[in-house]
N, C-alpha and C positions, 0 to 999 in steps of 0.2 A: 277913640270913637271915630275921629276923621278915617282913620286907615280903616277901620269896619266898612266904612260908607263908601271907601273907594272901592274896595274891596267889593262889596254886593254889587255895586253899581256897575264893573267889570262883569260877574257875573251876570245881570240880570241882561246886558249886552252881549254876552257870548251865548244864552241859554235861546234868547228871541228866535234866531233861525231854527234851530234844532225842533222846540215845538213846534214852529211852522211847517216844518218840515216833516214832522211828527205826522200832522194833524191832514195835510194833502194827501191827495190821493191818486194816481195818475190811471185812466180808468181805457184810455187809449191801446192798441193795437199796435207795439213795438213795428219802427219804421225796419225796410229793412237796409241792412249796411252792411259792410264789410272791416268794421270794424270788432274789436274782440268781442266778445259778449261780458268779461266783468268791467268793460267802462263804465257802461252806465249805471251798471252796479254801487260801483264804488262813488260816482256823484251823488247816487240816491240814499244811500246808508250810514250819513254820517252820524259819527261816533257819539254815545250819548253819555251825559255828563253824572257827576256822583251826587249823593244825595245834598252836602253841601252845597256844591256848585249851582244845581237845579235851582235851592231855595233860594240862593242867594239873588241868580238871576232872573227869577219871577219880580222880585223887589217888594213884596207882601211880608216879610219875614227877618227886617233887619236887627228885629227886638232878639229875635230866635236866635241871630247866625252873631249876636253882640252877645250873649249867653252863651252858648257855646265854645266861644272866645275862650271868655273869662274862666269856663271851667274846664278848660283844657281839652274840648272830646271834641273840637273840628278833625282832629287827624282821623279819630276811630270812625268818624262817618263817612270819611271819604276812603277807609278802609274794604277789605274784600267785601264783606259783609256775609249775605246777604241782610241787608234789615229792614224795617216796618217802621215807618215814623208818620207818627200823628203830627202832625206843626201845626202849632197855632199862629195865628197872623197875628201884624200887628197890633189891630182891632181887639184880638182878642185878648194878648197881654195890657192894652189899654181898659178893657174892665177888672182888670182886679183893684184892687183900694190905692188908693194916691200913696205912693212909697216904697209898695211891693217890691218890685223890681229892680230899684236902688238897693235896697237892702237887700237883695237876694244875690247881687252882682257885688256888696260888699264882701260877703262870703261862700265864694265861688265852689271851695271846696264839702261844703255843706249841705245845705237845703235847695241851692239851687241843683246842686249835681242830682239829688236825688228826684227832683221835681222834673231836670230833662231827664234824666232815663225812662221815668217812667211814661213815656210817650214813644220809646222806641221797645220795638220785640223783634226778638230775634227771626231771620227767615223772609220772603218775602211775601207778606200777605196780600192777596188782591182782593174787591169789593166783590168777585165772584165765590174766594173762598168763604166768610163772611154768612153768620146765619146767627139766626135771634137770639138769645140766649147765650152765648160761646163765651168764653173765657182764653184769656191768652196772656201769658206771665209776660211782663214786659224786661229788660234789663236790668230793671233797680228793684224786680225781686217780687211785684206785689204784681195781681190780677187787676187786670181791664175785664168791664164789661159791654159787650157788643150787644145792641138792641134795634130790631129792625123793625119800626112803623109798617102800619097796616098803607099807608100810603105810600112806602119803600125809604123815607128818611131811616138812614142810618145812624146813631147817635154813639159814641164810645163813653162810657159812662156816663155824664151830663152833657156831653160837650157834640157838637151836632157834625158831622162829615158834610164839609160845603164842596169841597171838589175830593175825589176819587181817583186811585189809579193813574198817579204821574209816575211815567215807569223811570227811571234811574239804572246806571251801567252797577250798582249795589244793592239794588232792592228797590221801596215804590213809598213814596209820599201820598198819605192822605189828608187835607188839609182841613182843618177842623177849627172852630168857631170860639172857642173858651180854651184856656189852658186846663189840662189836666192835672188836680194835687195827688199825692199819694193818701192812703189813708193812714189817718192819724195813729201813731203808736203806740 
């Protein structure tokens, strides 16, 4: 659990510049130089990070990326991908019932695996592709449903889309409010 925590906490320090850098916008009139033209390039475009890495270093998600551990699929997210991942914060693995999550991380290979997949799908979906109604197979096999408020709140099944569209060098994080279960069998 300590190495999880260092582990995020790396991340959540290596991600900081990148969104900032993300998020700026330089709106000015290139000076002019005699320098190459991909310098500035290459200061302004750094490399962006995979979907683990991202969550890990926002630091909202340590419940997620300690899950992920334990059932083995850090490697496949930080794989080519492309993929769609719903994440829930830690807020949100904090409301399910007192225990939950101990006993899901006792058997890593079971109900927990099946509860993360079902927040990832395949491809990279943005809040642009995204329309009321839609249905999308997740990894662990069962449909999501996508619903869009007449006031533009997006919700994935019950669970609410609080930030959109964190783009990732694998595809794009949507962060979402409540963990998603699969349905019951």
């Amino acid at each position: 659990m300590k190495r999880v925590l260092i582990i995020l906490a790396a991340v959540v320090l290596l991600a900081v510049p990148f969104v900032i850098a993300a998020c700026g916008g330089d709106d000015t009139e290139p000076a002019e130089t005699t320098a190459p033209a991909e310098t500035p390039m290459a200061e302004e475009s750094p490399m962006m990070k995979d979907i683990v890495d991202t969550a890990v270093e926002a630091g909202d998600f340590t419940t997620l990326a300690t899950a992920l551990t334990e059932a083995g699929l850090v490697e496949t997210l930080k794989g080519e991908g492309p993929f769609t991942v719903f994440a829930p914060t830690d807020a949100a693995f904090e409301k399910l019932p007192e225990g939950t999550v101990e006993t899901l991380l006792d058997d890593p290979q079971g109900q927990l695996t099946d509860i993360l997949t079902y927040h990832v799908v395949p491809g990279k979906v943005m809040s642009t592709d995204l329309s009321d109604g839609m249905t999308a197979t997740t990894v662990q096999g069962d449909d999501i449903t996508i619903t869009i408020a007449e006031d533009g709140t997006v919700m994935v099944n019950d669970a609410v889309v609080t930030t959109a569209d964190i783009e990732t060098s694998n595809g794009v994080i949507h962060v979402i409010d409540s963990v998603l279960l699969p349905p019951a069998e």
